[in-house]
N, C-alpha and C positions, 0 to 999 in steps of 0.2 A: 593528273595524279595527286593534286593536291589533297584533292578532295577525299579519297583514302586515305592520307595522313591525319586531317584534320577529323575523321570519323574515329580512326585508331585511340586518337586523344580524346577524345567526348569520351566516348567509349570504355576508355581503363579509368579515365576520370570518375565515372559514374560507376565502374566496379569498386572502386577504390574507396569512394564514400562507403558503399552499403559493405563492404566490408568493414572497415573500418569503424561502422555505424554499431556494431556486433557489443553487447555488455560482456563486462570480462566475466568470470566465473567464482561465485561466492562459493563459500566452506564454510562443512560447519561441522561439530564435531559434539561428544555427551560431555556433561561433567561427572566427576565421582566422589563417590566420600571421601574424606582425607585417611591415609592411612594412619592406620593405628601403632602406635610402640610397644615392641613387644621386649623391651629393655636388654635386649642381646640374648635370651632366650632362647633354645631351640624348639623347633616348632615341634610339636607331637601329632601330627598330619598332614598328608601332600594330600592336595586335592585337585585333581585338573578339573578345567573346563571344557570340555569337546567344542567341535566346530557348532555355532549354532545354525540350523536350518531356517530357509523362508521361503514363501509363495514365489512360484517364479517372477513375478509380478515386482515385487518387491527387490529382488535382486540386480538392482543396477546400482548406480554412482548417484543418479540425480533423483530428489525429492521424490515422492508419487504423494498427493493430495487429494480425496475425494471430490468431488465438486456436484456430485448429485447422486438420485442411488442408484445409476448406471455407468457415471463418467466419474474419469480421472484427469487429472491434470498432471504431468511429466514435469517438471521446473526444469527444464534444460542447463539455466545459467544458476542453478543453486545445489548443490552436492554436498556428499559425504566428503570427509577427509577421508577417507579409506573406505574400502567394502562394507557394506551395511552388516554384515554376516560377520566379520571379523570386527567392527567398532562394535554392536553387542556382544560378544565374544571377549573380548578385553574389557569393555568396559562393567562385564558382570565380573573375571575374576577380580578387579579394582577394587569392587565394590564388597565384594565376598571377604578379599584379605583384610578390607576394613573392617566388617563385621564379625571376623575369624582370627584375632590376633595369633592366635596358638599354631593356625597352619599354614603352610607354603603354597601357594598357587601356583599353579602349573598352566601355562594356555597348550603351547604344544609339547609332545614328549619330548622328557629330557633326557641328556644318556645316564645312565647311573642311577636314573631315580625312577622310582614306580610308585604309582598313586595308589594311597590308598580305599578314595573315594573319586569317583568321576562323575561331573552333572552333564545331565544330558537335556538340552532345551531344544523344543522346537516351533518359533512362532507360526502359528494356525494365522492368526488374522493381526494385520498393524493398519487401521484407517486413520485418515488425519483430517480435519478437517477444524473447527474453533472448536473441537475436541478430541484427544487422542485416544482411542480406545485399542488394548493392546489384550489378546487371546493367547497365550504358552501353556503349552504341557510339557512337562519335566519330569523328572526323575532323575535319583541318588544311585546309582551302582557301584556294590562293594570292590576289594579287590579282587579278583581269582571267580568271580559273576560275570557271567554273560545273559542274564535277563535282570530286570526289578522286580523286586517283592512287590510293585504298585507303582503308579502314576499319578501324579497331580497336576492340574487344571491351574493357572492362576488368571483372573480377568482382572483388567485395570483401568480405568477410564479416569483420565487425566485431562482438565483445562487446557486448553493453547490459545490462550488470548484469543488475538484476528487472524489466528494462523498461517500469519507470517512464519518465512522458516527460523524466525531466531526462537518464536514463539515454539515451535516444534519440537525443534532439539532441546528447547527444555524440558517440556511435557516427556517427552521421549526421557530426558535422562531421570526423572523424575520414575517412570514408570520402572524402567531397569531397576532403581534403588528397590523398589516396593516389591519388585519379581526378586531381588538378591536378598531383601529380608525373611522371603518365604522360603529361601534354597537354605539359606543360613540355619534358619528356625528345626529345618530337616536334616541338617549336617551336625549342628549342636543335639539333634536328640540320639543318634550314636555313637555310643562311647568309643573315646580311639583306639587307637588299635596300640599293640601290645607291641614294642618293639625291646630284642635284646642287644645286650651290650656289645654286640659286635658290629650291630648298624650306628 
């Protein structure tokens, strides 16, 4: 009977390495503009963010990287700090209040408060590869509208070094800024809204 013992222990020995053997799990996350001072001011617009959409492709925890024009590559051991859908999603109203000192940004509804403007983003295409090329359509919806007067296209293609993921998530927060400059550009061209003195 030895000899089943002494297999038992090889055996968890050599589980225990290749487990063991496993990299732990990197994070990574966007950067954003720093915000702006709005010197104690009240803001003269709420503006939410909706959820943003993506390819279902797109929608996990860990990297997806191009790797040819048929393959992808999954990075298992390299992820978002949160949901890719909700880290764009925060990190455009960041980037918005930066560029928006005058209004309040909203991610999800709040009680008491209703938007006056709501941007609605939907990324078409996010590939990555020692280039980040990023595809959204948008759109500004008033308050008390249930369709847009129109949509807008924004294309972005952004460097990523050797497309490393640290390389990535910069390209990527880099692209956000240039998609929040163009939400921005469309949110400053309608005047605010008119609120009385009982709001």
């Amino acid at each position: 009977m030895w000899w089943r013992t002494a297999f038992c222990l090889a055996a968890g020995a050599v589980l225990g390495g290749c487990l063991g053997s496993s990299p732990p799990s990197r994070f990574y996350t966007l950067s954003t503009l720093p915000p702006a001072g709005t010197g104690g001011a009240a803001p003269t617009r709420i503006i939410r963010v909706a959820p943003v959409t993506l390819p279902e492709s797109l929608d996990r925890p860990q990297l997806v990287r191009r790797t040819g024009a048929t393959t992808v590559s999954v990075e298992e051991f390299d992820r978002w700090v949160e949901p890719l859908d909700t880290l764009l999603r925060n990190s455009l109203a960041l980037d918005l209040g930066a560029l928006l000192p005058d209004a309040q940004l909203l991610g999800d509804a709040a009680p008491g408060l209703t938007a006056d403007q709501t941007v609605v983003v939907a990324v078409e295409r996010l590939d990555v590869a020692q280039e980040l090329s990023l595809d959204a359509v948008w759109f500004v919806l008033p308050a008390g509208q249930d369709q847009p007067k129109g949509t807008r296209r924004t294309r972005i293609t952004e460097a990523a070094g050797t497309g490393q993921p640290g390389d990535v998530a910069g390209a990527l927060s880099r692209a956000v800024e240039r998609l929040s400059r163009d939400i921005a550009a469309e949110l400053k061209s309608a005047p605010p809204p008119t609120r009385d003195a009982a709001q």
